[in-house]
C-alpha positions in Angstrom: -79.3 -40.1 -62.8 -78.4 -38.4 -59.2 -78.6 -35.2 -60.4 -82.4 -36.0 -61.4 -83.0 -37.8 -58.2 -82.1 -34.7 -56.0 -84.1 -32.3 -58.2 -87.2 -34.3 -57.3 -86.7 -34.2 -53.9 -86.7 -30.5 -53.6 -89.8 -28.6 -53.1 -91.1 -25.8 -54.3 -91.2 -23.0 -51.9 -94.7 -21.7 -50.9 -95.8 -18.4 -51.8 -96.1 -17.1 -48.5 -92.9 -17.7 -47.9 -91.5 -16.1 -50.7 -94.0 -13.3 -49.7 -91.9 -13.2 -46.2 -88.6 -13.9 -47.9 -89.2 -10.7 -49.8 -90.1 -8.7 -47.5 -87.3 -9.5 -45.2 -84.9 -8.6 -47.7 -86.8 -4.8 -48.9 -87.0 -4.3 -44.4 -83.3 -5.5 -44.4 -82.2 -3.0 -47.2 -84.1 -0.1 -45.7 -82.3 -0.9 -42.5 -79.0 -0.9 -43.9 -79.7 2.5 -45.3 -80.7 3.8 -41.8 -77.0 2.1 -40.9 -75.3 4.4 -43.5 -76.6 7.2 -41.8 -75.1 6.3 -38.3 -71.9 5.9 -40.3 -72.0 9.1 -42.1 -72.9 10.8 -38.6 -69.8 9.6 -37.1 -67.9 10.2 -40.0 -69.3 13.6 -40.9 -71.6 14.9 -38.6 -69.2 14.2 -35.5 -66.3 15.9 -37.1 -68.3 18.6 -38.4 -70.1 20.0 -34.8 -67.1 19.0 -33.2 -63.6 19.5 -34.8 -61.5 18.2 -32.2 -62.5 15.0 -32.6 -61.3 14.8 -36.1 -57.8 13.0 -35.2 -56.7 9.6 -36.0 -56.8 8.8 -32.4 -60.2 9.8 -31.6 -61.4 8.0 -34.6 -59.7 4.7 -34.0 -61.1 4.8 -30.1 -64.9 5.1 -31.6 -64.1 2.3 -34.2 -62.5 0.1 -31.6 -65.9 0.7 -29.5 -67.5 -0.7 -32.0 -66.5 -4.0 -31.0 -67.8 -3.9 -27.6 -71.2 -2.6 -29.1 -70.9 -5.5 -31.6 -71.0 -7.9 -28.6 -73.4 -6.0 -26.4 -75.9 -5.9 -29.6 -75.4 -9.8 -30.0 -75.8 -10.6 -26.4 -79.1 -7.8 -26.8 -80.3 -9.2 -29.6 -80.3 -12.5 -28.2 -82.4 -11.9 -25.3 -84.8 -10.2 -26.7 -85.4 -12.3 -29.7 -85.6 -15.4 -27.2 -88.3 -13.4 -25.2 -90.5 -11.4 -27.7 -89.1 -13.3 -31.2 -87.5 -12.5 -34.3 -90.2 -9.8 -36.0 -90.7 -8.0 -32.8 -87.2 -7.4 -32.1 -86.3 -6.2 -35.9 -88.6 -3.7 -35.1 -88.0 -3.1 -32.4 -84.4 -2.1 -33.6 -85.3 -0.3 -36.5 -87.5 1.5 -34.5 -84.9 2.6 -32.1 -82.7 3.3 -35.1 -84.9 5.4 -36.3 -85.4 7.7 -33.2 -81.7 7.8 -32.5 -80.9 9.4 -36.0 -83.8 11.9 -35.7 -82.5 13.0 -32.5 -78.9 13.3 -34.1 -80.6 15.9 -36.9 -82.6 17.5 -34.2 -81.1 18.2 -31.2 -78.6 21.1 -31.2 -75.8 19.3 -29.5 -73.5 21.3 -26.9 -70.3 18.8 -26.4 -69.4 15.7 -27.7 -70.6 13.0 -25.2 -74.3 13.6 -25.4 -74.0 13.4 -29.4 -71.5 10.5 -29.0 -74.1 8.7 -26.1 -77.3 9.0 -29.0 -74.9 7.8 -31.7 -73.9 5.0 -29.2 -77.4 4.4 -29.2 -78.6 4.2 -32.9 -75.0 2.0 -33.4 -76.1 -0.8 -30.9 -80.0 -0.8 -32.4 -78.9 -0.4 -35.9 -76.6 -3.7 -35.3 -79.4 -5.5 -33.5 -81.7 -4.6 -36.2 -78.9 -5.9 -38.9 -78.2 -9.5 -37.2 -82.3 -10.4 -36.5 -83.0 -9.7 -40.3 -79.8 -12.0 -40.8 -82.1 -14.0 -38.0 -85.3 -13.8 -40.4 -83.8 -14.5 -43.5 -82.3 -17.8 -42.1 -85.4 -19.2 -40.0 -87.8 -18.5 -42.9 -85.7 -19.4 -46.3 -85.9 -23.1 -47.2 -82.6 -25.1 -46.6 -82.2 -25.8 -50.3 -82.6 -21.8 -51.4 -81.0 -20.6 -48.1 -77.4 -19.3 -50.4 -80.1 -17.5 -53.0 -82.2 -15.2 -50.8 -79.3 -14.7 -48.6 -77.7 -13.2 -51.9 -80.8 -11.4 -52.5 -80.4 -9.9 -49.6 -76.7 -8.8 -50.0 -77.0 -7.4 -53.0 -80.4 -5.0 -51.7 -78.8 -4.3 -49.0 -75.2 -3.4 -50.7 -77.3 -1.4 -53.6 -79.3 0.6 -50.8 -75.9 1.3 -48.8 -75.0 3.0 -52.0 -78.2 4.7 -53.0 -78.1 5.8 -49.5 -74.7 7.4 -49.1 -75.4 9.4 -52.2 -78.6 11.1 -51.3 -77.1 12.0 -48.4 -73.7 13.2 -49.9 -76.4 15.1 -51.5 -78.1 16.4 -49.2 -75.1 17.3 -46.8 -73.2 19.6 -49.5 -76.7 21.0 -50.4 -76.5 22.3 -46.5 -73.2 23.8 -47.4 -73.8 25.9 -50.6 -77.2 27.7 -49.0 
């Protein structure tokens, strides 16, 4: 008799907001792709251009870094989310994300701290961009279907993180054979 009592309670979740819903979670997976890049750029890219950075010690200072950018891309993300909101700063990240990795396949890099300072760069958006969608997902989803579209958005997210470090496994060893 409970279990029917708190079914009726619940309410169906409007359209729109499943319209939102799902579009957070595709813009979410899309950015998590643009992630794997930064992470293959650092872990193949980097080592590539740059062979003397291809030591354990070198590697463990950038992945230590990464919690410093963690909190300076929460502390960001806060801010500008507070002043502009939660859309405007997702793409505001992605955007950013976005110009940081062209400029990574574009620019022919001399020494390691200019290529290090643009990765920098495309880490601290791309993590922005990551926590607001986390941000979206949470403000928009209903309370009772908040575990659900939060799953939903794992599992895009993980399956695009895969699709994405395949194409461009792909497309790096393609590079090598021509």
């Amino acid at each position: 008799m409970a279990k029917k009592a708190a079914k009726t309670t619940q309410t169906q979740t409007p359209a729109l907001v499943i319209k939102i819903l799902w579009i957070c979670i595709i813009a979410s997976a899309l950015d998590t792709a643009g992630d794997e890049g930064t992470r293959i750029a650092r872990g193949t890219i980097l080592q590539n251009l740059f062979p003397r950075t291809n030591t354990v010690s070198f590697q463990n200072i950038l992945l230590l870094s990464m919690i410093g950018m963690m909190i300076a891309a929460m502390v960001l993300t806060l801010i500008v989310k507070g002043l502009i909101g939660t859309g405007p700063t997702a793409v505001i990240g992605a955007t950013m994300t976005v110009v940081t990795q062209v400029l990574l396949m574009t620019i022919d890099f001399q020494d390691t701290g200019s290529f290090l300072a643009v990765w920098y760069g495309g880490k601290l958006f791309g993590m922005m961009s990551s926590m607001v969608s986390n941000f979206a997902i949470n403000e928009v989803a209903p309370e009772h279907e908040m575990g659900k579209w939060n799953g939903m958005a794992s599992a895009a997210s993980g399956a695009m993180m895969t699709i994405a470090t395949l194409a461009m496994a792909q497309s790096h060893d393609s590079t090598l054979k021509s």
